[in-house]
C-alpha positions in Angstrom: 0.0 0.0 0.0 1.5 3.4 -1.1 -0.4 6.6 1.2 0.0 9.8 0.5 -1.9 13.0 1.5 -4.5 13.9 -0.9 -2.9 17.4 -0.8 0.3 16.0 -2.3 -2.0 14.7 -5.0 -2.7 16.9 -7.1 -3.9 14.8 -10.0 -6.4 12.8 -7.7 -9.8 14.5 -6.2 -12.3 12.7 -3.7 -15.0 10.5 -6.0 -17.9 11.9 -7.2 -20.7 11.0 -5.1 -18.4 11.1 -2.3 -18.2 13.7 0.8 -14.8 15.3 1.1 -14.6 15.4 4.8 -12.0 17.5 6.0 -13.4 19.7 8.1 -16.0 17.8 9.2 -16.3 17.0 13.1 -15.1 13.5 14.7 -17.3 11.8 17.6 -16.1 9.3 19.4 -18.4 6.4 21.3 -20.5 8.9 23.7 -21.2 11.1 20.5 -19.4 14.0 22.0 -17.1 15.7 19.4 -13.2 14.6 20.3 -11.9 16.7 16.8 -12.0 17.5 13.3 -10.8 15.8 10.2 -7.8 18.1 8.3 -6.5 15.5 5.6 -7.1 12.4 3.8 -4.2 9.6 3.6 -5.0 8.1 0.5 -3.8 4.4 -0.9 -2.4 5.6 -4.3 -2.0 2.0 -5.7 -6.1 1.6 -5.1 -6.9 4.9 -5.3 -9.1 4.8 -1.8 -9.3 7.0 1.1 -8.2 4.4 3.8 -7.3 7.0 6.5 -8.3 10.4 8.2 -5.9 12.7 9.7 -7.7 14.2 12.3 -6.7 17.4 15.3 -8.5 15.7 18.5 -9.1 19.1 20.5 -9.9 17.4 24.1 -7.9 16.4 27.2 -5.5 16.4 27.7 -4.7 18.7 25.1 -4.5 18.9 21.4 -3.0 15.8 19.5 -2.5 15.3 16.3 -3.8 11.4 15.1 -4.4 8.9 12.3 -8.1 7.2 12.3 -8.9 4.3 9.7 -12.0 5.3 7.6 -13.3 1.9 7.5 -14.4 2.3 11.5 -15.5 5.7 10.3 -20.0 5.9 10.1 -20.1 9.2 7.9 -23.0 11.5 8.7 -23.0 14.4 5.9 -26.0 16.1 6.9 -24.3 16.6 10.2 -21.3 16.5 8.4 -19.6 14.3 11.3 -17.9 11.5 11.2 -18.9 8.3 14.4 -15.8 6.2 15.3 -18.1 4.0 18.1 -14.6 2.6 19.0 -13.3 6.0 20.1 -13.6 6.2 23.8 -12.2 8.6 26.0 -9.8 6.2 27.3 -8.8 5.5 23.4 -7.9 9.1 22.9 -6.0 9.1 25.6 -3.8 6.0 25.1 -3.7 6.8 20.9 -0.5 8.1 19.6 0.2 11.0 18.8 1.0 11.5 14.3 3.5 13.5 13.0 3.1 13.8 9.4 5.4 10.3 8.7 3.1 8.6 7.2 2.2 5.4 8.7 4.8 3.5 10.3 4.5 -0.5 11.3 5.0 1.4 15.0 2.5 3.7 14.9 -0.3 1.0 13.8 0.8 -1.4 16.3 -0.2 1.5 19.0 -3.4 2.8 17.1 -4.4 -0.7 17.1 -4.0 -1.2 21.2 -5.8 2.0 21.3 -8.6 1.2 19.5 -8.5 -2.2 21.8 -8.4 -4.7 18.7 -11.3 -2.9 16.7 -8.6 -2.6 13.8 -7.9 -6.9 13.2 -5.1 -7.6 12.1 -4.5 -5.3 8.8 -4.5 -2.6 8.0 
């Protein structure tokens, strides 16, 4: 799988009869929003969206982190996205992203966070 940010894509656009969700809000299990969606990791090769990069806003403070669309319930009259596997606890135990793409490291810990919800691949 080759990601890449959408915005370093400049020849690829989200699908027609698709929402482009950056920007829209993220709400975790209680439905409480926990952040917003700024970019879209896309698989190249398949030319899918498989991941959001997402500014949670919450305690303990900001972070920066990676979500997998496929957990991802879209809502685009409320133009939200439900992750029911996003607790509190999960927010505070994900890992923080810093714009390196997705490391085996870094989906090792999203997966703990997420407490299995991911399987095995990813």
């Amino acid at each position: 799988m080759s990601l890449r940010r959408l915005r370093d894509l400049p020849d690829f656009e989200v699908a027609d009869g698709h929402p482009d969700v950056r920007g829209w809000a993220v709400r975790g299990a209680s439905g409480t929003v926990l952040g917003t969606v700024s970019e879209l990791l896309v698989d190249a090769d398949a030319e899918q969206v498989r991941y959001l990069d997402a500014q949670f806003t919450g305690a303990p403070g900001p972070k920066r982190v990676l979500l997998p669309l496929r957990l991802a319930t879209l809502d685009a009259e409320a133009r939200s996205l439900f992750m029911p596997s996003l607790t509190e606890a999960a927010v505070a135990a994900y890992p923080a992203y810093a714009e390196e793409l997705l490391t085996p490291a870094y989906a090792a810990a999203m997966r703990q966070a997420l407490d299995g919800t991911l399987g095995e691949a990813l």
